[in-house]
mmCIF entry with sequence, helices, sheets and N, C-alpha, C, O atoms, coordinates in Angstrom:
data_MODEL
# 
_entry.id   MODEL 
# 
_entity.id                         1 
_entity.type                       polymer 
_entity.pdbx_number_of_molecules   1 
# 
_entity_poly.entity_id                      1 
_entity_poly.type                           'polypeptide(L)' 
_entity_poly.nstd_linkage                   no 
_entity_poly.nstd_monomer                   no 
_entity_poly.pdbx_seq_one_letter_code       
;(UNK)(UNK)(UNK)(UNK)(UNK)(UNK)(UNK)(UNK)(UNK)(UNK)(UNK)(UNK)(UNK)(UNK)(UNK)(UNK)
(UNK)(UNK)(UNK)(UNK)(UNK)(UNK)(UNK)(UNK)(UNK)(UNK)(UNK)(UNK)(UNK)(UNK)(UNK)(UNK)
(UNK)(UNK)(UNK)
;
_entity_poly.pdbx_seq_one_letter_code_can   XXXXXXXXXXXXXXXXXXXXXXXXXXXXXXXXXXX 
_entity_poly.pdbx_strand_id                 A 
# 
loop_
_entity_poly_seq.entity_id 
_entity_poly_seq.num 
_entity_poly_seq.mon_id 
_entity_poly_seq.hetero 
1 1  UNK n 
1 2  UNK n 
1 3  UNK n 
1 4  UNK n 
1 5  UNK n 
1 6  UNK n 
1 7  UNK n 
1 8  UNK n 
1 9  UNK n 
1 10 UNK n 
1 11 UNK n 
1 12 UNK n 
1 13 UNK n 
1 14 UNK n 
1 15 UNK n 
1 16 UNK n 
1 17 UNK n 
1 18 UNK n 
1 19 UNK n 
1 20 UNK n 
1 21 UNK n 
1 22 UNK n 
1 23 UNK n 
1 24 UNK n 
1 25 UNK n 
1 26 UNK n 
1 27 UNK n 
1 28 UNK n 
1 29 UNK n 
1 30 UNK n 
1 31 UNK n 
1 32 UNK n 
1 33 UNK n 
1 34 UNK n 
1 35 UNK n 
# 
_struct_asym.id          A 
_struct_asym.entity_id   1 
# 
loop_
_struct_conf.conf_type_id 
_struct_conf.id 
_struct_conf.pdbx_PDB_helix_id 
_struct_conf.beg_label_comp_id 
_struct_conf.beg_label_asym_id 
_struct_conf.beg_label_seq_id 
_struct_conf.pdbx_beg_PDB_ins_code 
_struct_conf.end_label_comp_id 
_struct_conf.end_label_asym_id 
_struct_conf.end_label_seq_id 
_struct_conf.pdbx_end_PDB_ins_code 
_struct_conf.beg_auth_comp_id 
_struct_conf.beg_auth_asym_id 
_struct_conf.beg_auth_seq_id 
_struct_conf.end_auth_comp_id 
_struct_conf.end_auth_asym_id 
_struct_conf.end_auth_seq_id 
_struct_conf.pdbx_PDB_helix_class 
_struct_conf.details 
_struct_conf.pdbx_PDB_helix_length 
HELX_P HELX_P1 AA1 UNK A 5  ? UNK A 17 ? UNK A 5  UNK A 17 1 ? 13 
HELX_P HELX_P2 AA2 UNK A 21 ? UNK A 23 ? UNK A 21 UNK A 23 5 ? 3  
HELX_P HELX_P3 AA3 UNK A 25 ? UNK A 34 ? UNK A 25 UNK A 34 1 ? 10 
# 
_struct_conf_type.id          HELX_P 
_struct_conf_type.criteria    ? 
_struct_conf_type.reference   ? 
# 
loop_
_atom_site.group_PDB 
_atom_site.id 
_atom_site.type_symbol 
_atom_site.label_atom_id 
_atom_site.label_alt_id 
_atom_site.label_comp_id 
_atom_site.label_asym_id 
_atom_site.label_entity_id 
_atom_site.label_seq_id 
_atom_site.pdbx_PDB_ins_code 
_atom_site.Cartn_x 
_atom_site.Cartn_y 
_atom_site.Cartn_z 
_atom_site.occupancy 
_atom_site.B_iso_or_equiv 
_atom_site.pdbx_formal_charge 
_atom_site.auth_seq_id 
_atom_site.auth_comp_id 
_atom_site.auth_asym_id 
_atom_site.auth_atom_id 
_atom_site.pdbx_PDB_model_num 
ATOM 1   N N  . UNK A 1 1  ? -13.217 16.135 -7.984  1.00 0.00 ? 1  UNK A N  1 
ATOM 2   C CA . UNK A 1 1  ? -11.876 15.656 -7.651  1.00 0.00 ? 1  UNK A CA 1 
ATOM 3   C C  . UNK A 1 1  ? -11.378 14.731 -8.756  1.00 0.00 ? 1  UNK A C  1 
ATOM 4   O O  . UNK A 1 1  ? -12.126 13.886 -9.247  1.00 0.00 ? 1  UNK A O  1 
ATOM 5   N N  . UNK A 1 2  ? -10.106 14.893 -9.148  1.00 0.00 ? 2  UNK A N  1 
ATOM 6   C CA . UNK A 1 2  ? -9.808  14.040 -10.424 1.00 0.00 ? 2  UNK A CA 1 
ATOM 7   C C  . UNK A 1 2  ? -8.742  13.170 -10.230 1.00 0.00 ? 2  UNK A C  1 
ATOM 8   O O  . UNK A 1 2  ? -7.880  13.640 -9.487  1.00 0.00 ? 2  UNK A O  1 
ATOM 9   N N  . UNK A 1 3  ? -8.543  12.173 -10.611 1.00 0.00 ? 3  UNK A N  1 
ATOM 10  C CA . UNK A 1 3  ? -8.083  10.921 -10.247 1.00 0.00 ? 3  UNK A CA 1 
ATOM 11  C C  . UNK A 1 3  ? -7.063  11.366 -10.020 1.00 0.00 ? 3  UNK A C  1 
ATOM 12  O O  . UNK A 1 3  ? -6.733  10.244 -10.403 1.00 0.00 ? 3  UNK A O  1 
ATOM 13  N N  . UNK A 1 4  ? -5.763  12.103 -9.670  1.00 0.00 ? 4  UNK A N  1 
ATOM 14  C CA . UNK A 1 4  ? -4.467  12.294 -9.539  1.00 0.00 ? 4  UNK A CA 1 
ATOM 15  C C  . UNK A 1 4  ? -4.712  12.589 -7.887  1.00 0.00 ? 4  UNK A C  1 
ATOM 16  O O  . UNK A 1 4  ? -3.960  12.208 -6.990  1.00 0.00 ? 4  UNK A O  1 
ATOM 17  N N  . UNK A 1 5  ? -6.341  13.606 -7.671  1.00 0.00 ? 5  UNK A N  1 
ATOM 18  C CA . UNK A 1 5  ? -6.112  14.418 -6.068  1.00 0.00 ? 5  UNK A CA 1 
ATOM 19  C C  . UNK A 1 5  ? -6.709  13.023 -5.252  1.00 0.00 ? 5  UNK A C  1 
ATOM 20  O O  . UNK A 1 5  ? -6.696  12.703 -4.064  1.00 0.00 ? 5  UNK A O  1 
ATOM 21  N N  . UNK A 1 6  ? -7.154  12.463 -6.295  1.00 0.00 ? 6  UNK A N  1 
ATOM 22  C CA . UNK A 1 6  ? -7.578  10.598 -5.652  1.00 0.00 ? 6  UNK A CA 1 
ATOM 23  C C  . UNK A 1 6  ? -6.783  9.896  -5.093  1.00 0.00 ? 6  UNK A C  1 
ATOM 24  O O  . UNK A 1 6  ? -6.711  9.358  -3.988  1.00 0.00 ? 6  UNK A O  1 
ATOM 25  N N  . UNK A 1 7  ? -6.179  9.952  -5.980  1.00 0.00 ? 7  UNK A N  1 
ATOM 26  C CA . UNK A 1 7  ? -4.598  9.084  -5.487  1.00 0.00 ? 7  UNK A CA 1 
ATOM 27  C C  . UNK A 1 7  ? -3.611  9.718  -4.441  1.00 0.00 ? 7  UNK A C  1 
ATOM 28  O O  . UNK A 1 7  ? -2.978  9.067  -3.610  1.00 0.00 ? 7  UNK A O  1 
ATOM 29  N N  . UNK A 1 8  ? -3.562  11.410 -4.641  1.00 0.00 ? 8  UNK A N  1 
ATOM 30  C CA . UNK A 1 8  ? -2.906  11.914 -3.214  1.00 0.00 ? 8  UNK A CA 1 
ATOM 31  C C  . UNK A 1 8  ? -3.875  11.225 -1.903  1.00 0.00 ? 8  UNK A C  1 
ATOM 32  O O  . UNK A 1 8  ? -3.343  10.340 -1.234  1.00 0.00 ? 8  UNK A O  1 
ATOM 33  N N  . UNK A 1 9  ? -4.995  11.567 -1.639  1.00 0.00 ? 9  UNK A N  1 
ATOM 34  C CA . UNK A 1 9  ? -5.886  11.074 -0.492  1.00 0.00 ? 9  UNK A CA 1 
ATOM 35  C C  . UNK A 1 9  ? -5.687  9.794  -0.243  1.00 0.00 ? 9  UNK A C  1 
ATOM 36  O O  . UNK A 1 9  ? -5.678  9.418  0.930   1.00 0.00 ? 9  UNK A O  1 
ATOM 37  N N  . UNK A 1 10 ? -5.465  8.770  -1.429  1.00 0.00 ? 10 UNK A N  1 
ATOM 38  C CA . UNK A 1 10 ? -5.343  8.056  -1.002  1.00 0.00 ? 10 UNK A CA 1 
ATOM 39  C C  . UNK A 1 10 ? -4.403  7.092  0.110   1.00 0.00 ? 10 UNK A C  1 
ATOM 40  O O  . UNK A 1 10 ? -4.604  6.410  1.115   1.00 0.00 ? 10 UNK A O  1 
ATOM 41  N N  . UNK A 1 11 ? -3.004  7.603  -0.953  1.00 0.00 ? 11 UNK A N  1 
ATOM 42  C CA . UNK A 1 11 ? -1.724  7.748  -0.347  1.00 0.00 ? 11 UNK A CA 1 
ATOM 43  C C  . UNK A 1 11 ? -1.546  8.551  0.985   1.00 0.00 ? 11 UNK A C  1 
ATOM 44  O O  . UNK A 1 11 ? -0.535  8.309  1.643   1.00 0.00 ? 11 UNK A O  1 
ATOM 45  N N  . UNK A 1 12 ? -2.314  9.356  1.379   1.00 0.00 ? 12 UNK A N  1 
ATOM 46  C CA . UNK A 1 12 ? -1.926  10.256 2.652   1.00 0.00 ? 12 UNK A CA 1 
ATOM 47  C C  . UNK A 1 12 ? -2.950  9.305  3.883   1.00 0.00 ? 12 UNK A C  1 
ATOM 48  O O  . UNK A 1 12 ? -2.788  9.420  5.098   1.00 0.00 ? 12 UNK A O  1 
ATOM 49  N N  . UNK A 1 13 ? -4.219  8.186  3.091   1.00 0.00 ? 13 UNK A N  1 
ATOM 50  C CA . UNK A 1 13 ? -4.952  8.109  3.974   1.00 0.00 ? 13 UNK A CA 1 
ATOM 51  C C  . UNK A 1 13 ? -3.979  6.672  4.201   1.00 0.00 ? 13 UNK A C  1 
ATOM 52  O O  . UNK A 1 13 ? -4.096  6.321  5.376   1.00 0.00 ? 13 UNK A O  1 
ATOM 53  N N  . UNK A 1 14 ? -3.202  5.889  3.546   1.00 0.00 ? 14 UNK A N  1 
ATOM 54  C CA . UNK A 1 14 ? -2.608  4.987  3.832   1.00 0.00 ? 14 UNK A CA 1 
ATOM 55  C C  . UNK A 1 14 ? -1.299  5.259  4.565   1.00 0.00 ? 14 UNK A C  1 
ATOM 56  O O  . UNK A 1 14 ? -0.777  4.296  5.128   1.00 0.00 ? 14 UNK A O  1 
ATOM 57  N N  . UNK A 1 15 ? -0.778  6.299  4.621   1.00 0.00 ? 15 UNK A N  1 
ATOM 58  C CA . UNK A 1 15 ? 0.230   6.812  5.682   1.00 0.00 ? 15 UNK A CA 1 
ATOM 59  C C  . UNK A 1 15 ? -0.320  7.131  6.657   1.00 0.00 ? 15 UNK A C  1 
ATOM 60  O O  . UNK A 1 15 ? 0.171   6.713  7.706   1.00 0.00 ? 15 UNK A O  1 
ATOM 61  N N  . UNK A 1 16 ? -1.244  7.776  6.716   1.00 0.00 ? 16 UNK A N  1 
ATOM 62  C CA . UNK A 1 16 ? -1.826  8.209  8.187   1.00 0.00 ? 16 UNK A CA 1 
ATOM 63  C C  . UNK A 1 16 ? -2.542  6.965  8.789   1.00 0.00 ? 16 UNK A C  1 
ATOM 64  O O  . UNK A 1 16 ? -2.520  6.677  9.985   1.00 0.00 ? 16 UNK A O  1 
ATOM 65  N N  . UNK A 1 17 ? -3.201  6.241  7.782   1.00 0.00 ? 17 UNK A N  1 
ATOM 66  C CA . UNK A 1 17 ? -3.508  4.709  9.054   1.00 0.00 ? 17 UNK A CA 1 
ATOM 67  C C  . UNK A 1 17 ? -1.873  4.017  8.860   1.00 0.00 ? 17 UNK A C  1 
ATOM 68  O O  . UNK A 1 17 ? -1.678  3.489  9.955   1.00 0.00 ? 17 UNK A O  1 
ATOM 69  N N  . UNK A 1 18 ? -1.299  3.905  8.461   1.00 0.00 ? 18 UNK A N  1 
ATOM 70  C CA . UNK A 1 18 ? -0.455  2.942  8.766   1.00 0.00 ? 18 UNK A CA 1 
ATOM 71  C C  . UNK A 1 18 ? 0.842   3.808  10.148  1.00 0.00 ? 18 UNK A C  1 
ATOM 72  O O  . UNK A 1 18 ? 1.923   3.342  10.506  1.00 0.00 ? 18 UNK A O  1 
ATOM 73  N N  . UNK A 1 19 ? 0.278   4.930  10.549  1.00 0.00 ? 19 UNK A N  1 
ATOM 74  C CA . UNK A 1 19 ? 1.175   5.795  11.529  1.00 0.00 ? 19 UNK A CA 1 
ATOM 75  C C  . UNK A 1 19 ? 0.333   5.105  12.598  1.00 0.00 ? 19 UNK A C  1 
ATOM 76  O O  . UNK A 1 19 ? -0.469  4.179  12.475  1.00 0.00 ? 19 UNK A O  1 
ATOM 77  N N  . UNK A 1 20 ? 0.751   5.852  13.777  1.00 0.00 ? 20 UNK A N  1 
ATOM 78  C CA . UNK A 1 20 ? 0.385   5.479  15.051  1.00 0.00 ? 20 UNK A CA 1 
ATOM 79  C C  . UNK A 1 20 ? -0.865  6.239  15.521  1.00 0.00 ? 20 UNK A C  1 
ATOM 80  O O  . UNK A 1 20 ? -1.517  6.885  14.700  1.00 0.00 ? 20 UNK A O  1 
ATOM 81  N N  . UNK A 1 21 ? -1.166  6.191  16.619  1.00 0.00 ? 21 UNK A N  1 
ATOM 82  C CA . UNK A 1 21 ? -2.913  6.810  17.237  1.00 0.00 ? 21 UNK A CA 1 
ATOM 83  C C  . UNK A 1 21 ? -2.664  8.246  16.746  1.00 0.00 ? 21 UNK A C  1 
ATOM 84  O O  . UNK A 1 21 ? -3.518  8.840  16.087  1.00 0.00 ? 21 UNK A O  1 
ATOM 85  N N  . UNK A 1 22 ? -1.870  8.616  16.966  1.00 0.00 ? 22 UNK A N  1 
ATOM 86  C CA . UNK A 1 22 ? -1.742  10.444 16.789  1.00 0.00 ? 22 UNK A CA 1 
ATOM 87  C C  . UNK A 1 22 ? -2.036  10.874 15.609  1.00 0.00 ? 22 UNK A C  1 
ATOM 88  O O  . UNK A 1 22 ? -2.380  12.005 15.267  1.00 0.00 ? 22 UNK A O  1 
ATOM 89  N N  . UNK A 1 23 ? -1.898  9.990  15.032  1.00 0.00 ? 23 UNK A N  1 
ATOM 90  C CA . UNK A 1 23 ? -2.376  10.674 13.507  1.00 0.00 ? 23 UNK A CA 1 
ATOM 91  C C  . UNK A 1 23 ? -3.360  10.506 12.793  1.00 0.00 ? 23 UNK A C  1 
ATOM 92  O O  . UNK A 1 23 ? -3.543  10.841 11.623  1.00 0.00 ? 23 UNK A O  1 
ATOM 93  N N  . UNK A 1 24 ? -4.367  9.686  13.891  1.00 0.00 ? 24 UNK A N  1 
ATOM 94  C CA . UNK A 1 24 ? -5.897  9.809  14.036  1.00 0.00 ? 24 UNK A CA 1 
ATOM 95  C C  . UNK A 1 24 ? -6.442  10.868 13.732  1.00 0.00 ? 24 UNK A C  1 
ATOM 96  O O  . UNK A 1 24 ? -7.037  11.082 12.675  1.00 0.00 ? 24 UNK A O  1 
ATOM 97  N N  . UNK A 1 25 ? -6.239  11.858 14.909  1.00 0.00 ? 25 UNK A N  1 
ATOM 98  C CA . UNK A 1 25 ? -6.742  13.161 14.760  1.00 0.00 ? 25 UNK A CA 1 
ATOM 99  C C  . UNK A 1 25 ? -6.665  13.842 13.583  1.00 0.00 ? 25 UNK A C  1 
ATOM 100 O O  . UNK A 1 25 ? -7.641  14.367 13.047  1.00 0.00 ? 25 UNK A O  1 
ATOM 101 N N  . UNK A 1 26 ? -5.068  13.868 12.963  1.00 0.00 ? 26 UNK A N  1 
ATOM 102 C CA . UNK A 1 26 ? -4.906  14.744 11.779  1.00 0.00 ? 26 UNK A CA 1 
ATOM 103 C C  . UNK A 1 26 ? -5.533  13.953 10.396  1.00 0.00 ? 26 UNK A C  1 
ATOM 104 O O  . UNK A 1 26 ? -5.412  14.325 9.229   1.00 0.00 ? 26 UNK A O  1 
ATOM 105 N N  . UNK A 1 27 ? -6.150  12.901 10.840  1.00 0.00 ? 27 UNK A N  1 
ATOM 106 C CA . UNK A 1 27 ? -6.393  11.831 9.799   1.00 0.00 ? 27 UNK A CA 1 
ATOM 107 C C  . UNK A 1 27 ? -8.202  12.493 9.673   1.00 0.00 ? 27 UNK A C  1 
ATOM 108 O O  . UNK A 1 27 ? -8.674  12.662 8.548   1.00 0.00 ? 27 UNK A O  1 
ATOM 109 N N  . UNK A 1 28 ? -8.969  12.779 10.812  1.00 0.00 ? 28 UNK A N  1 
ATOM 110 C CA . UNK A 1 28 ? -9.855  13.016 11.038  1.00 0.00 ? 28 UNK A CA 1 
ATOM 111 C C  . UNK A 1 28 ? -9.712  14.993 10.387  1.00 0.00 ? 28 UNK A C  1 
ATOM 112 O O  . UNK A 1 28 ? -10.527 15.227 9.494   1.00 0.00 ? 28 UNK A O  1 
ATOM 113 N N  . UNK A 1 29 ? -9.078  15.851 10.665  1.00 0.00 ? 29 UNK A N  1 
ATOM 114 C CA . UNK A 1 29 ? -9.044  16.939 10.449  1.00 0.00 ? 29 UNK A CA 1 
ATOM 115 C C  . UNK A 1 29 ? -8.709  16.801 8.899   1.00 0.00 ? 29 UNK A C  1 
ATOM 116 O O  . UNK A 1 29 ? -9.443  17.508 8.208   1.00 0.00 ? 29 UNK A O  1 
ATOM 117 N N  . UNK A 1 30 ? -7.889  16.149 8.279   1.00 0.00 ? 30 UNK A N  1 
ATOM 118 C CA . UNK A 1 30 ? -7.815  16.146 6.851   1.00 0.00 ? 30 UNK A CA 1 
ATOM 119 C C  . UNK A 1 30 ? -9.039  16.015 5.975   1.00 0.00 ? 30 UNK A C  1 
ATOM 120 O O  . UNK A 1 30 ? -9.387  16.688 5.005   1.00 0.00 ? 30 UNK A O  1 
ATOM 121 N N  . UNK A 1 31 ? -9.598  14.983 6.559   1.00 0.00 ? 31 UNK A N  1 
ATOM 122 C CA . UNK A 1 31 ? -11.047 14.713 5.899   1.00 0.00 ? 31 UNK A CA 1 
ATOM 123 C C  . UNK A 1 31 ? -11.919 15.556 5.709   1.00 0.00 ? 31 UNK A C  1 
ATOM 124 O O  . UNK A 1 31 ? -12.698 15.598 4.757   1.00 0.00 ? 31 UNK A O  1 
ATOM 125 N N  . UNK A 1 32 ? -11.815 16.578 6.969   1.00 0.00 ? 32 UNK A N  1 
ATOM 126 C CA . UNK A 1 32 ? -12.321 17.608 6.848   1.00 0.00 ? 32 UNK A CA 1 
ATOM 127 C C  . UNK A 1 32 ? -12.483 18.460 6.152   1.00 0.00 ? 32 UNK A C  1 
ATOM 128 O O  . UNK A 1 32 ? -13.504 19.101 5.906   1.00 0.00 ? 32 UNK A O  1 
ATOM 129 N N  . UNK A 1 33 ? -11.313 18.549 5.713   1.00 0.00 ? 33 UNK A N  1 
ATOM 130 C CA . UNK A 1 33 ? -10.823 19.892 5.047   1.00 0.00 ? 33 UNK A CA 1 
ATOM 131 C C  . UNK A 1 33 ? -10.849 19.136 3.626   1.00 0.00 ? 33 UNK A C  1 
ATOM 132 O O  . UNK A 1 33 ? -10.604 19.981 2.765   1.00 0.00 ? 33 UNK A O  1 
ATOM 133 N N  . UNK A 1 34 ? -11.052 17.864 3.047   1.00 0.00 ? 34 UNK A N  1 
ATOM 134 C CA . UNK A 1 34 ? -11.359 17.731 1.424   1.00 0.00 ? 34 UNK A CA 1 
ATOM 135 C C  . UNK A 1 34 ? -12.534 17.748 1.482   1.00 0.00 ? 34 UNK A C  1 
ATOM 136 O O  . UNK A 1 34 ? -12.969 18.719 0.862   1.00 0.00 ? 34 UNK A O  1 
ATOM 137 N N  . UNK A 1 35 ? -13.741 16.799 2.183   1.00 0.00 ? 35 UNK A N  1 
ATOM 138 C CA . UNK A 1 35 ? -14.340 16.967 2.413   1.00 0.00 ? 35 UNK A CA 1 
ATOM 139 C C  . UNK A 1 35 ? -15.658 17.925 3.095   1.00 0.00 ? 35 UNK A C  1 
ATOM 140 O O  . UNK A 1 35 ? -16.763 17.415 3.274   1.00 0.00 ? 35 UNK A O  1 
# 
């Protein structure tokens, strides 16, 4: 992974915690899927 797809994850993981409970789940399914 190279520092640009770093910085997307990162940015998506700071929108998705800074959203509400619901986006727990998709926060949890994303991970998934880079991981």
């Amino acid at each position: 992974m190279n520092s640009r797809q770093a910085a997307m994850v990162k940015l998506v993981d700071t929108l998705l915690l800074g959203s509400s409970a619901r986006a727990s789940r998709f926060e949890s399914e994303w991970r998934h899927v880079i991981y």
